[in-house]
Structures are given as C-alpha cells and as structure tokens.
N, C-alpha and C positions, 0 to 999 in steps of 0.2 A: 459735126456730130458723129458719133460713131455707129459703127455698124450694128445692126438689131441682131440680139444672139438669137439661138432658137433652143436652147433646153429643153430637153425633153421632145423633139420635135412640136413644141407649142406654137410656134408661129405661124398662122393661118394668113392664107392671103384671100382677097375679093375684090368680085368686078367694083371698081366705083360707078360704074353704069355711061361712064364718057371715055373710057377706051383705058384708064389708069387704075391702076391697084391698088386699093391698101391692104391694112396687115394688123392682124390683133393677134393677141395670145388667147390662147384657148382652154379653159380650164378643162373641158370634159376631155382634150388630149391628154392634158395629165393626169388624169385619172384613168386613161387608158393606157400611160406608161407606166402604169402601179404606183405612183407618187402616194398615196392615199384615196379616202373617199369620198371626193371634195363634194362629188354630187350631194354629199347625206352632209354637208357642214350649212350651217346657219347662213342666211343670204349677206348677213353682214361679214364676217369673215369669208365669204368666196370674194366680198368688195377686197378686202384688204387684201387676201390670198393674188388677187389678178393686179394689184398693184407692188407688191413684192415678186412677183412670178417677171413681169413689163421688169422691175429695176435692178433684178440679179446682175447682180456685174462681179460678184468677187471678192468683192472687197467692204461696199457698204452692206451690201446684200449678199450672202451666202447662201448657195445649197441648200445647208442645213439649216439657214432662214426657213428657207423656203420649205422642206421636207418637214419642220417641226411644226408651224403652220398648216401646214395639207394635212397632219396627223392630230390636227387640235382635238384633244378633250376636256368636257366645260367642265368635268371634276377632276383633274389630273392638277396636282400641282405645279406650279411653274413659278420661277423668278425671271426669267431671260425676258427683255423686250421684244416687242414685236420689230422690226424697223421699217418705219413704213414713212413712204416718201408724197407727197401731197403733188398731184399733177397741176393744180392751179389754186392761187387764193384770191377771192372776190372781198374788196372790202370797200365798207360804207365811209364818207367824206368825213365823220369823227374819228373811226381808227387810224385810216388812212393815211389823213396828213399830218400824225404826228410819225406814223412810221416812214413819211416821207422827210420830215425835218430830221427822223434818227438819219437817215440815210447822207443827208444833207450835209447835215454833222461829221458823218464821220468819214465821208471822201472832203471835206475840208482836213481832218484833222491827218488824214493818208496824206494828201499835197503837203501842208506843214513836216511831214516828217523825209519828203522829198520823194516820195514812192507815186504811182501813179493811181492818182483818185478814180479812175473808172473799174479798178478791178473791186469796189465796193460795187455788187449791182444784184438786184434778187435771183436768187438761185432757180425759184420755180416762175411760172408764169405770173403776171398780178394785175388783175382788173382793179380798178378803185372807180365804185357808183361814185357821182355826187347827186343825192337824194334826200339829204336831211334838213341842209338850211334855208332853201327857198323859204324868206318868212311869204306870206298871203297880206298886202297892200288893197290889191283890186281883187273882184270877185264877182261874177254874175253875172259877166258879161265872156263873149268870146275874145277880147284881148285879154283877158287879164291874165293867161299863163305867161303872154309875150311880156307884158307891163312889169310883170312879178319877176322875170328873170333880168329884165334889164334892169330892173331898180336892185338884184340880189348883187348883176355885174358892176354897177357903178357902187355900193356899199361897200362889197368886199373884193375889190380890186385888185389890190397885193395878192391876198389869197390865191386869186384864178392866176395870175400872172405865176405864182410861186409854182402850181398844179402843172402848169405848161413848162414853166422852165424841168419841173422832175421827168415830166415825161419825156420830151424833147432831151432832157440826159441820159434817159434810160433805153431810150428807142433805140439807141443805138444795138443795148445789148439785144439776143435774141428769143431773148425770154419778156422783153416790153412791148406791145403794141398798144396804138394809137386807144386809148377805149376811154378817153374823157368824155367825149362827144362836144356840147357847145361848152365845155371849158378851154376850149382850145382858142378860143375869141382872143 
C-alpha cells in the first residue's frame, strides 16, 4: 500500500490509547489552509469532501477535485463529477451472490483467455450479510434458530459451499476478509 500523503498538512495523527497511532484527515486543517469553508458546507458534502480529501492521489482524484468540492455552491452551476471513492460495500445475501457468480464468471472467462483469474477481485472492501433466506421451520422454542439454520444448511447446500469457495478466493486479496460468519461451515 502506498504511503498516506498529507496535502495541505491534513493528516492528523492519534494516540490509539495501546501505545500505536493512527491517522485521519482533517477537514478543519483545511480549512485552515484556506482550501475553502468547509466548516459552513452541508454535513453531507464534508462526508464526501473527507473522502476525496483520504483518495487524492493525482490522478483519480485531483487537487482541483478536491478545491472545487471545498468551494461547493448549492446554486452554482456545475457539470463535472464529483469523484468519490466508496471505503467499503456491505451487501445482503440477494445482491450479493449474484455479484459473486459475476465475479465467478469472469475470472473463469480471464483463465480462458490465458491471463491470470485473481487479478479479477473488488477493488474496495466488501462484507456480504447472509440475512434474508433463513426460511422459519421451528419457532417457540429456544432451538429453533439452531433447527432453522441447520435445515437452511442442508436445503441450500451448494449455495453456502459456493459463499465459501468466493471468499476463500478472495481472502487472498487485501480488500476480502473472513465476514460470512456460520457460512463458512
């Protein structure tokens, strides 16, 4: 990973309280480097301003991203995008595993073409709940969540198996962690 810039002197560092530091960007530094007046912009735009501010690098994110943004006005005309880079996506067991079979797909379709299928893998972080299909078998009693999951792992079988195999392909990269929980059975 590369080194965290500090534009504008915005990179603030703090005790983590066990002897290690972290480090955030600071919007009210930039607005004490005259960037604009970020203090007086709407709370949703300082979100999107400190996430453009954290992805400056140059190239996806420019400066003048960044400068035109901190000078937002809600009556000013504009065409240009914002370009704003999403730190993590959380998604539920029906979006999810079909954007895992896309993914599936298309490091199969990379190896067919002789190239190496891992460099298919999500750019930003990506949790996926599974929360939607547990059907309700038992009820009323204190087994019945354990009853109800083991009857959802023997039903759909493949499925959980298919869940494990994407994560277990994606752990690799450094943007997947473990976050099935008991889909990993």
């Amino acid at each position: 990973m590369n080194e965290p810039h500090n534009l504008f002197g915005t990179l603030q560092k703090f005790e983590l309280g066990n002897g290690e530091q972290g480090a955030f960007y600071s919007l009210p530094q930039l607005e004490k480097a005259g960037i604009g007046r970020i203090s007086q912009l709407p709370v949703s735009i300082r979100l999107v301003l400190e996430s453009v501010l954290r992805n400056c690098d140059g190239k996806r994110i420019s400066e003048q991203n960044l400068r035109a943004l901190a000078n937002w006005q809600p009556k000013a005309p504009r065409t240009e995008e914002i370009p704003f880079v999403v730190a993590r996506i959380v998604l539920q067991d029906f979006t999810g595993v079909p954007l895992l079979v896309d993914l599936a797909a298309m490091r199969s379709a990379v190896a067919r073409l002789g190239k190496e299928p891992k460099m298919i893998e999500p750019l930003v972080p990506v949790d996926l709940v599974v929360d939607h299909s547990v059907q309700v078998d038992y009820f009323g009693t204190p087994e019945a969540m354990g009853k109800n999951l083991e009857m959802e792992f023997r039903r759909n079988r493949e499925r959980y198996q298919f869940l494990k195999w994407g994560m277990q392909a994606l752990i690799r990269s450094k943007w997947c962690r473990p976050a099935l929980g008991s889909c990993t059975r």
